[in-house]
C-alpha positions in Angstrom: -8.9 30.5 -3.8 -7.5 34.2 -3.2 -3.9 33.9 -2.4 -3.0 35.2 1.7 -1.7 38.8 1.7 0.4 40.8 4.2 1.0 44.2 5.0 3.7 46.7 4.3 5.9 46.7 8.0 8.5 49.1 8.5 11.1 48.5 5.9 12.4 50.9 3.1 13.5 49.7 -0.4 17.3 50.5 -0.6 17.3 51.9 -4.2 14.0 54.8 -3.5 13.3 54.4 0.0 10.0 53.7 -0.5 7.6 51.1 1.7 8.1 47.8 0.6 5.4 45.1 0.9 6.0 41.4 1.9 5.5 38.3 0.6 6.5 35.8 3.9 5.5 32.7 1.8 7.9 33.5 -0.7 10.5 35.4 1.5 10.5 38.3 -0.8 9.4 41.9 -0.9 8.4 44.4 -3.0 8.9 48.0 -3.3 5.2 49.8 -3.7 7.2 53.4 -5.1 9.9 51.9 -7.3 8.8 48.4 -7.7 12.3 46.6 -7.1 11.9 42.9 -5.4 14.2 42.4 -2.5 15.0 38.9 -0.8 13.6 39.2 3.1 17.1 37.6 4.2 19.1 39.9 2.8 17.2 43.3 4.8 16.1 41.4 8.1 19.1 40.1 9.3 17.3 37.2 11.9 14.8 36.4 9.4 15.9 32.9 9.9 14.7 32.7 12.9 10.7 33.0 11.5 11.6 30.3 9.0 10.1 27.8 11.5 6.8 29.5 11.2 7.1 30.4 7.5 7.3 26.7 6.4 4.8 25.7 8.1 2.4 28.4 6.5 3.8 27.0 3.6 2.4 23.6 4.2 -1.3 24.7 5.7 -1.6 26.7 2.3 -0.2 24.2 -0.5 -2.9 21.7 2.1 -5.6 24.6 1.7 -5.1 24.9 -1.8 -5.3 21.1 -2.9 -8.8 20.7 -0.3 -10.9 17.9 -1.4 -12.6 16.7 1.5 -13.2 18.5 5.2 -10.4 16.2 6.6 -7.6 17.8 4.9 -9.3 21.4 5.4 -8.8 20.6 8.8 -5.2 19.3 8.6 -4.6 22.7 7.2 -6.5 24.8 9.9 -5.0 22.4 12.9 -1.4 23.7 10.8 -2.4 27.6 10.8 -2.8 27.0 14.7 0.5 25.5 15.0 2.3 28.6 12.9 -0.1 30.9 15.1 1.4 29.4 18.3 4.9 29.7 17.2 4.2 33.5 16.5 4.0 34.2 20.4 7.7 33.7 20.4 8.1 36.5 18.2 6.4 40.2 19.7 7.8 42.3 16.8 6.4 43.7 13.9 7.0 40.9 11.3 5.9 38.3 14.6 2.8 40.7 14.3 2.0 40.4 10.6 3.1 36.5 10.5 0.3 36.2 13.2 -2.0 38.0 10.7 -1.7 35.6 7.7 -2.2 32.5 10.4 -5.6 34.6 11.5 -6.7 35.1 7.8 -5.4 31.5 7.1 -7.2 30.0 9.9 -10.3 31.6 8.6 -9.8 30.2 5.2 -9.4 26.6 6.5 -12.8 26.9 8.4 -14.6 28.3 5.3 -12.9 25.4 3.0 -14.0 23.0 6.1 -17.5 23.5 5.6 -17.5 23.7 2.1 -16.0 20.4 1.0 -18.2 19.0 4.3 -21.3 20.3 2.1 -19.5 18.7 -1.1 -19.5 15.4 1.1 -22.7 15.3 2.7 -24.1 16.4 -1.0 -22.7 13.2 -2.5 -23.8 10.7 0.4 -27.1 12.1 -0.8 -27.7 13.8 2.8 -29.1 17.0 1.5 -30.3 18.2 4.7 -26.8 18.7 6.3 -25.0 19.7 3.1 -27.4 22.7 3.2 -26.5 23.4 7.2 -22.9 23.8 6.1 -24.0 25.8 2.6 -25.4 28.1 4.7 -22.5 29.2 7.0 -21.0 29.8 4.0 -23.1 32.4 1.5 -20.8 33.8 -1.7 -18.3 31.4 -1.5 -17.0 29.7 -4.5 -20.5 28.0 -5.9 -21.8 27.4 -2.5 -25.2 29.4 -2.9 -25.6 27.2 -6.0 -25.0 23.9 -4.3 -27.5 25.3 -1.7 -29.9 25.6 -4.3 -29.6 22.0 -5.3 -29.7 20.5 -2.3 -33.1 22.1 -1.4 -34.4 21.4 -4.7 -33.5 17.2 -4.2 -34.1 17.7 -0.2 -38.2 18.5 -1.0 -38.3 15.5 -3.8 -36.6 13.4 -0.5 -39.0 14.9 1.5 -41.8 13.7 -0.7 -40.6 10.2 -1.0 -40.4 9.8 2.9 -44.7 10.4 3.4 -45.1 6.9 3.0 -41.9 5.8 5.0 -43.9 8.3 7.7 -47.5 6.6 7.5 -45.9 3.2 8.2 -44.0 4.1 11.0 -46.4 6.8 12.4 -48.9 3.5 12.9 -46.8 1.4 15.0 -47.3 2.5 18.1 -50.7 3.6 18.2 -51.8 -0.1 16.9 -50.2 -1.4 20.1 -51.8 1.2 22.4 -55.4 0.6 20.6 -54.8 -3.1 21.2 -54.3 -2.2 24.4 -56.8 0.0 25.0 -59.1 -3.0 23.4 -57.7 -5.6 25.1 -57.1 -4.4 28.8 -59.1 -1.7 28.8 -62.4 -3.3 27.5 -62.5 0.1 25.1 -65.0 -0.7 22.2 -63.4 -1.3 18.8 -65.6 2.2 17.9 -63.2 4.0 20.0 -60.1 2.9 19.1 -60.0 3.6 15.8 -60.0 7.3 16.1 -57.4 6.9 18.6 -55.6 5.4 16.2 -55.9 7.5 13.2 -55.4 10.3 15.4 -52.2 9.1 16.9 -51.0 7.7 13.4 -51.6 11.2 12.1 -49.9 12.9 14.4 -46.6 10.8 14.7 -46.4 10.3 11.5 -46.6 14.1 10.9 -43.3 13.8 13.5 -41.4 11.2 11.6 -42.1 13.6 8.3 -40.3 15.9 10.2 -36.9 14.6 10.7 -36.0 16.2 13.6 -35.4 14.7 17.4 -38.3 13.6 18.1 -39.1 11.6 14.7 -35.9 9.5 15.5 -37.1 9.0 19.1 -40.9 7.3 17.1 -38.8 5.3 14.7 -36.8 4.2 17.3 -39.8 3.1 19.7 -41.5 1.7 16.5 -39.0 -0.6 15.3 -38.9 -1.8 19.2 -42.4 -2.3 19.1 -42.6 -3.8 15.6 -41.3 -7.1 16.5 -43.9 -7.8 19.7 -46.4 -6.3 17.9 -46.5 -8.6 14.9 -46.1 -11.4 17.2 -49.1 -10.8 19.1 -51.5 -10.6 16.2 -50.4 -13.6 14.9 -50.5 -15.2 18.2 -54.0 -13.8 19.6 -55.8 -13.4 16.4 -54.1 -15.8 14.4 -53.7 -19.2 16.5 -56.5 -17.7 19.1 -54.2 -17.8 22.2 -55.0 -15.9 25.0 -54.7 -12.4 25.4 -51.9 -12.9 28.1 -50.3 -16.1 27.0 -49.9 -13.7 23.6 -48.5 -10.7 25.0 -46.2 -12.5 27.4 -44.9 -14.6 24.2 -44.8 -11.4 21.8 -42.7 -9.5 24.5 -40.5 -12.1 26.1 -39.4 -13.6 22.8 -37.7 -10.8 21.6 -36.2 -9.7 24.8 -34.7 -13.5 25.3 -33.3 -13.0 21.7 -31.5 -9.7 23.1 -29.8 -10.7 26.3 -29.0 -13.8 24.6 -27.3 -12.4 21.3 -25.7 -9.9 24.3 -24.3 -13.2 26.1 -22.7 -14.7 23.4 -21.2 -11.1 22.4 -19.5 -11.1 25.3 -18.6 -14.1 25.5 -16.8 -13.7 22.2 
């Protein structure tokens, strides 16, 4: 990671009289004409009273530098903060370039947050995000490469996730063609392209993996449970079309409120 820089302020080296440029981490200088290194202490005589903000620059960087995981990028960019709110107590020129390093620093943090939140999602396996937080970040470090990856494995994920649709995609348009069937005296020729038409289409949604595919898995996994009940009531043990739906959906729901009960009882 490029180390922070600062800009020459309005100091002249003692020995040529040249411009000298700062290093505020290290509390030195150095002369750009002659090249002689000067201790900051020794030509700003309050430089002291920046120390406050210097050590905590300091700590955000040695945090930036040693960045592993987006929780201590953020330690580090939550520090820059802290050092840039300090600065407004100090309205002169080296106030004004200490403000500049907590900018730049600030921005580095944010850059290192979402790469090493790529670097996690990319080992939980959750391509999809690692690539959202690749992408803010184009050129840095091997970021594009990691990018590349992550799309690569996110279409073999993609792949493996058809069947995973199909399933789910057929949930709920089984219950609405029983329904249809049932209730609605529809012929059995009739509901079966509402069904394959249905099961195309939401499955095509849970494919997707946006919104709406998490709104169909979750109203098919609620439906799962009555629906497998009623066919096993009604077409297995030949109950009644009624008796089996009222069984199929009031079963489950007692479970609920009574696994609710006893949580709050607890």
């Amino acid at each position: 990671m490029a180390e922070l820089s600062a800009k020459p302020v309005s100091l002249k080296c003692k020995i040529c009289g040249g411009d000298l440029v700062n290093d505020y981490l290290a509390g030195a200088c150095r002369c750009e004409n002659c090249g002689n290194r000067w201790n900051l202490s020794d030509l700003v005589p309050n430089f002291k009273d920046y120390q406050r903000v210097i050590e905590k620059l300091n700590r955000a960087s040695e945090m930036l530098n040693s960045a592993d995981d987006p929780s201590e990028a953020g330690q580090a960019l939550l520090m820059y903060k802290s050092a840039a709110a300090d600065c407004m107590d100090h309205t002169d020129v080296i106030g004004a370039d200490l403000m500049k390093l907590c900018k730049e620093g600030q921005d580095k943090a944010a850059v290192m947050k979402h790469y090493t939140s790529g670097r996690s999602y990319m080992e939980k396996g959750n391509c999809r995000k690692a690539i959202s937080e690749f992408g803010k970040i184009p050129g840095f470090k091997d970021a594009d490469s990691l990018m590349e990856q992550c799309s690569k494995q996110a279409l073999i994920e993609k792949k493996k996730r058809i069947p995973y649709a199909v399933v789910i995609g057929m949930i709920i348009p089984a219950v609405l063609a029983i329904v249809l069937k049932e209730k609605a005296g529809l012929p059995l020729a009739a509901c079966i392209p509402v069904f394959i038409i249905l099961s195309a289409g939401l499955g095509f949604v849970v494919y997707l993996e946006n919104v709406w595919s998490v709104i169909v898995e979750i109203l098919s996994f609620l439906s799962a449970v009555p629906l497998i009940l009623f066919v096993i009531l009604a077409y297995g043990f030949h109950m009644s079309v009624g008796l089996s739906a009222g069984i199929a959906v009031g079963v489950p729901l007692g479970i609920l409120i009574l696994m609710a009960v006893l949580a709050e009882r607890k």
